[in-house]
C-alpha positions as CSV (number, residue, x, y, z in Angstrom):
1,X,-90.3,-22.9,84.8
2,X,-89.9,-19.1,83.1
3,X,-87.0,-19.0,82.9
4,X,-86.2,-22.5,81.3
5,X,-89.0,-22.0,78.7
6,X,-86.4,-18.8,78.2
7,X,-83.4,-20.8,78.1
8,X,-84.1,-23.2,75.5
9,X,-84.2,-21.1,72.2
10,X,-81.0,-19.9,73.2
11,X,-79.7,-23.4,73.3
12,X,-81.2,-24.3,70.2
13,X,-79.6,-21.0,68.3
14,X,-76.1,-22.0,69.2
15,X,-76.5,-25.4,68.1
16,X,-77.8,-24.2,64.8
17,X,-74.8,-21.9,64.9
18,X,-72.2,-25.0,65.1
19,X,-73.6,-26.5,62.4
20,X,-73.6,-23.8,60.4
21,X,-70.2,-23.2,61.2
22,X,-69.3,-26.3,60.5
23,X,-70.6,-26.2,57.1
24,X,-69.1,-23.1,56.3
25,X,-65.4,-24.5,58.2
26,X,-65.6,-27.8,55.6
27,X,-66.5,-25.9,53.0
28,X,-63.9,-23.7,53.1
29,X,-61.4,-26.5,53.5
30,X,-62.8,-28.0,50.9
31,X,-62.1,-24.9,48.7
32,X,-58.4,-24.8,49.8
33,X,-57.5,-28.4,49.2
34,X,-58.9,-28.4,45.6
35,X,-56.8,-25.1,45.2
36,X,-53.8,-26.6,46.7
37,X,-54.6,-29.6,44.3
38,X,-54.5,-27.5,41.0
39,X,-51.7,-25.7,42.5
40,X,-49.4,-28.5,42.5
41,X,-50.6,-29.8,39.2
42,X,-50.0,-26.5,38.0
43,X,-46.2,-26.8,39.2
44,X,-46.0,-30.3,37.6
45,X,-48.3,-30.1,34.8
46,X,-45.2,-29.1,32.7
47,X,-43.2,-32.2,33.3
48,X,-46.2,-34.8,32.8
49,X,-47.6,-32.8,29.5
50,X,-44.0,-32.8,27.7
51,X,-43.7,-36.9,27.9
52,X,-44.5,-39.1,24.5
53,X,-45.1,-42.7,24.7
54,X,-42.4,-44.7,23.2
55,X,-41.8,-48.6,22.9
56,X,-39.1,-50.1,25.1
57,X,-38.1,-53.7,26.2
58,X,-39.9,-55.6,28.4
59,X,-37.5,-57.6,28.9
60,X,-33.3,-58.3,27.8
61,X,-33.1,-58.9,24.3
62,X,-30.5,-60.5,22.5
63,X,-28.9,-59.6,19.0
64,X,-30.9,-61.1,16.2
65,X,-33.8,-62.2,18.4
66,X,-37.2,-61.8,16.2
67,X,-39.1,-59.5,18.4
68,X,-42.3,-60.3,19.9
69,X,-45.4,-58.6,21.0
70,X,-44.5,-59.8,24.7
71,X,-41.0,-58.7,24.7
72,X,-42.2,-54.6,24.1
73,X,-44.2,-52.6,26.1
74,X,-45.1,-48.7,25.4
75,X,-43.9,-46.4,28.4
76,X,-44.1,-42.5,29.0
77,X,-40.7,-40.8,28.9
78,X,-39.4,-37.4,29.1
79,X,-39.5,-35.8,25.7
80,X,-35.7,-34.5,26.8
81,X,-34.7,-38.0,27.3
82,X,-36.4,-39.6,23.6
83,X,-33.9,-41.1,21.6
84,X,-33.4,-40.3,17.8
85,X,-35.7,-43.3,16.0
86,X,-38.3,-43.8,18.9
87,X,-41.0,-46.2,18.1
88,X,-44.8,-44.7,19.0
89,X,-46.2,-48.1,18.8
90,X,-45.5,-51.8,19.4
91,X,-47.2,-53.2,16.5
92,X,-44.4,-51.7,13.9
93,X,-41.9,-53.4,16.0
94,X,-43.0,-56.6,16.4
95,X,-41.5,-59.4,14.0
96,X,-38.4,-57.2,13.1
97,X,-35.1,-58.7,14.2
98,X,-33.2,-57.1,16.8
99,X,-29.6,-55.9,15.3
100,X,-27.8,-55.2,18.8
101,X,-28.6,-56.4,22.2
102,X,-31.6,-54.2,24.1
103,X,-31.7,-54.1,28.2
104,X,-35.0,-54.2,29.7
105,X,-36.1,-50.8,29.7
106,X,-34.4,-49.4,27.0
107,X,-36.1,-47.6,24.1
108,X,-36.3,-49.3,20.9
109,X,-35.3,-47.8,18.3
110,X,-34.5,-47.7,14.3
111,X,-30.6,-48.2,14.7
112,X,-31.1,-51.0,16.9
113,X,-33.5,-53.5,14.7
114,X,-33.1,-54.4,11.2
115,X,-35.3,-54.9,8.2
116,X,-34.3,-58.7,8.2
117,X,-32.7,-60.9,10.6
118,X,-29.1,-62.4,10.2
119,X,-28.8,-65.4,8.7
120,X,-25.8,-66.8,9.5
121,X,-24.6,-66.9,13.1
122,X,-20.9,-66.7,11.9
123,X,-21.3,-63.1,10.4
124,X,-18.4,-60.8,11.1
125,X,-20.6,-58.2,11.7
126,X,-21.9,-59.2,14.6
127,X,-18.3,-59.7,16.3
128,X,-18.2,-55.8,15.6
129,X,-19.6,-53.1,18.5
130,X,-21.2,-50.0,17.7
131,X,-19.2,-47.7,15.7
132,X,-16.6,-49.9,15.0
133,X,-15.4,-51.0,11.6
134,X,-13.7,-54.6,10.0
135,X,-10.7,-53.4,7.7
136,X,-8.0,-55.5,5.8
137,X,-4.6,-54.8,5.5
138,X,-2.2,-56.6,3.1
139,X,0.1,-59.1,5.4
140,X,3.0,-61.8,4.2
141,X,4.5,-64.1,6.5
142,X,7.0,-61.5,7.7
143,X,4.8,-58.4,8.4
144,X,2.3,-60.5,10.1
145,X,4.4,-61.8,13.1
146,X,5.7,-65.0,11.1
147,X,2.4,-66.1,9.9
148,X,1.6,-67.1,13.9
149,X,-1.3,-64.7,14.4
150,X,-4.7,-65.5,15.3
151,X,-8.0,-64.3,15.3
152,X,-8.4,-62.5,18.7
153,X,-4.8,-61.6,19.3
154,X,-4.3,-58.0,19.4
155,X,-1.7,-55.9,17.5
156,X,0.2,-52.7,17.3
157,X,0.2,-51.2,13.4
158,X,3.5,-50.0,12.6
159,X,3.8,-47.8,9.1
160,X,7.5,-47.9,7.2
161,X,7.7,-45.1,5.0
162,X,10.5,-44.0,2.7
163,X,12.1,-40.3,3.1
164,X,13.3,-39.8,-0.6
165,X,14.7,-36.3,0.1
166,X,17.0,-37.8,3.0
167,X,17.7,-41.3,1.7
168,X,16.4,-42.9,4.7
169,X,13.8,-45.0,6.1
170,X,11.0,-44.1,9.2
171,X,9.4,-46.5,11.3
172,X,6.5,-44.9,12.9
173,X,4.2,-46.4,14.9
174,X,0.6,-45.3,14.3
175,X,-1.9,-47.8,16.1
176,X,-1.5,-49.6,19.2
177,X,-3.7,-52.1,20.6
178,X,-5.7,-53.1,17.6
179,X,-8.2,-56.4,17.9
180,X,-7.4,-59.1,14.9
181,X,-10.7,-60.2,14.0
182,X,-9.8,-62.6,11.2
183,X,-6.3,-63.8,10.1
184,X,-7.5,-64.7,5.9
185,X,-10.5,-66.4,6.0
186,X,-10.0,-67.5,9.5
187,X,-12.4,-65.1,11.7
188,X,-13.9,-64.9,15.2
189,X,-17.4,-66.0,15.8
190,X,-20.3,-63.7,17.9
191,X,-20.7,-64.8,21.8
192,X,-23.1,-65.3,22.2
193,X,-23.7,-67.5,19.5
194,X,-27.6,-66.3,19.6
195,X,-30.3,-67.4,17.5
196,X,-33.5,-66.3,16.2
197,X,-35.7,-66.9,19.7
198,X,-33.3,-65.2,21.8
199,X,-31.5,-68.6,23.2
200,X,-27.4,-68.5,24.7
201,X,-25.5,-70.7,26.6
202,X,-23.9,-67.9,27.6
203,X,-25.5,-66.1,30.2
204,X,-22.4,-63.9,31.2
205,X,-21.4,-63.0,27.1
206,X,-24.5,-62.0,26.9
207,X,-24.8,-59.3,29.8
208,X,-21.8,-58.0,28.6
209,X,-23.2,-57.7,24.1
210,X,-21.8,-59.5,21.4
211,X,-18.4,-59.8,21.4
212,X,-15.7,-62.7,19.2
213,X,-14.5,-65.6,20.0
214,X,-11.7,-67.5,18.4
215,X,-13.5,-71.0,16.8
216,X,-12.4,-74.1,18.4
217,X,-10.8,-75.6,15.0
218,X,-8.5,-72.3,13.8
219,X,-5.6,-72.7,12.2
220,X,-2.6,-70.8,11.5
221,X,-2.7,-69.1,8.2
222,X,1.3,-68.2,7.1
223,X,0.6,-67.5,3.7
224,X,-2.6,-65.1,4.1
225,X,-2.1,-61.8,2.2
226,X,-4.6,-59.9,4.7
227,X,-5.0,-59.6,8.1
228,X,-8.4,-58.5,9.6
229,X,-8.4,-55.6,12.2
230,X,-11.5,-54.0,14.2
231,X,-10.4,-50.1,13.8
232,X,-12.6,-47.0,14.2
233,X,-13.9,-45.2,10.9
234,X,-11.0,-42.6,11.7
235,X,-8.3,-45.4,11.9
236,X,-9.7,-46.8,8.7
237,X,-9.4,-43.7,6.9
238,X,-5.5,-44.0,8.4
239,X,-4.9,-47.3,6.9
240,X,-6.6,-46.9,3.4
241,X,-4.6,-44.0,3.0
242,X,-1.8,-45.6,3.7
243,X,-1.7,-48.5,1.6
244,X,-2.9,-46.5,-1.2
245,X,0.3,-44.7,-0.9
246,X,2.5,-47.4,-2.9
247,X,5.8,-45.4,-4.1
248,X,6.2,-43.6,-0.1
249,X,5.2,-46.2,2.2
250,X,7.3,-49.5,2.2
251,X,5.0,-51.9,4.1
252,X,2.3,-52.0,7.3
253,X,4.2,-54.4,9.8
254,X,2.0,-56.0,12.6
255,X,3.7,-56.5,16.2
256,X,2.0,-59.2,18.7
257,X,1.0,-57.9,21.9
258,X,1.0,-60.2,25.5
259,X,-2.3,-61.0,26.4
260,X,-3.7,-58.6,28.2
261,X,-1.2,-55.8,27.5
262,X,-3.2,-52.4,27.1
263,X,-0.6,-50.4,27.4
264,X,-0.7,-47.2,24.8
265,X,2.8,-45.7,24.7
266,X,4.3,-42.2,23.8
267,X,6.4,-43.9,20.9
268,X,9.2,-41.5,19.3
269,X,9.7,-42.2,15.5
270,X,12.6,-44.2,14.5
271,X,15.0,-42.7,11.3
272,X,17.5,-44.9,9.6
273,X,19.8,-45.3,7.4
274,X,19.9,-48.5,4.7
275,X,23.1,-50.1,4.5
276,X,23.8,-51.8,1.1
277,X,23.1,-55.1,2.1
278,X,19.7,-54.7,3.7
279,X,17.3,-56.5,2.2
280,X,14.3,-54.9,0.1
281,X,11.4,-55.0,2.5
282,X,8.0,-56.7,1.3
């Protein structure tokens, strides 16, 4: 009986022992996950403080759709990855008109809405992408492939100048593949043709942005004195200069391409010599 009255403090000490132990084992686990924690928030703390909320689509949005407030949302991105004219908020957005097709997603921003919606569905401009430009250059029947173009054919420029020094003439080549976008005052239309609430019957045009069609009535203008291409700021620089050049360059000539012909060729100039009899060109 001795020696069991003996044995019981010592059973009761290493129980207190385990629990204290324990206490001491959770605590300092405890201790090492909330280091661990700020550890990896230290690693990452960089990435998630250098975001800025931004508005982006909820949703696909079509070209001159009025935005509404269910259409935005505001989302955290990346300050490397903000786009020049961000909106911070939804509420400046909402009610401006959308200028160019927005995927869900994307960020909204000043080059893509307007101050004022498009009126008229037929506008040229919104047959033109981004970055591209509508110029004019002076036709007659002969230069513009017999008066037979159409809006939506597509064109190779070809510049005729005048070599005074070697009495001679040089065809040259200078654009190929060029998109008519209106033959006088005949001119594609947008596809989609959208409206103000976002509606098109053309689900596939409109995945693929705003891009012309040729109206179903267009006629064949022979006596139009311009001829409407879609060129790139540079190439409109190309032609302004040369029609401006009156006394050195003879005439801009416009050659039909097949459909579906993007071929761009290494073209050579070509030098000739008038005979007498060849006829003043337009």
């Amino acid at each position: 009986m001795a020696q069991l009255a003996m044995e019981q403090p010592a059973s009761g000490g290493r129980s207190r022992l385990l629990v204290i132990g324990a206490v001491v084992f959770a605590a300092i686990t405890a201790v090492l996950f909330v280091v661990a924690l700020q550890s990896r928030g230290g690693e990452g703390g960089g990435s998630v403080a250098a975001t800025a909320d931004v508005v982006v689509a909820s949703r696909d949005i079509g070209a001159n759709t009025i935005i509404e407030a269910d259409m935005v949302r505001m989302e955290a991105v990346a300050v490397d990855q903000l786009l020049t004219g961000a909106y911070s908020a939804t509420d400046v957005v909402v009610g401006l008109p959308v200028r160019y097709p927005l995927q869900q997603g994307e960020q909204v921003t000043s080059a893509k809405v307007g101050l004022s919606a498009i009126a008229d569905e037929k506008d040229l401009a919104l047959v033109l992408e981004p970055g591209m430009r509508a110029f004019a250059v002076v036709a007659t029947e002969i230069t513009a492939v017999g008066g037979l173009l159409l809006p939506g054919n597509v064109v190779d420029v070809i510049a005729v100048y005048q070599d005074d020094e070697q009495r001679a003439y040089r065809a040259v080549t200078i654009l190929q593949g060029i998109e008519v976008l209106g033959v006088a005052q005949e001119a594609q239309e947008p596809v989609p043709a959208t409206t103000l609430d976002g509606t098109s019957g053309d689900e596939e045009a409109a995945a693929g942005g705003i891009r012309g069609q040729r109206p179903d009535e267009v006629e064949r203008q022979p006596n139009a004195r311009s001829v409407t291409l879609a060129v790139t700021p540079e190439q409109a620089q190309i032609l302004a200069g040369l029609q401006s050049q009156n006394q050195n360059v003879a005439a801009l000539w416009l050659s039909l391409r097949p459909l579906d012909d993007d071929d761009i060729r290494d073209l050579r100039d070509t030098d000739f010599v008038p005979f007498e009899f060849l006829p003043p060109l337009p």
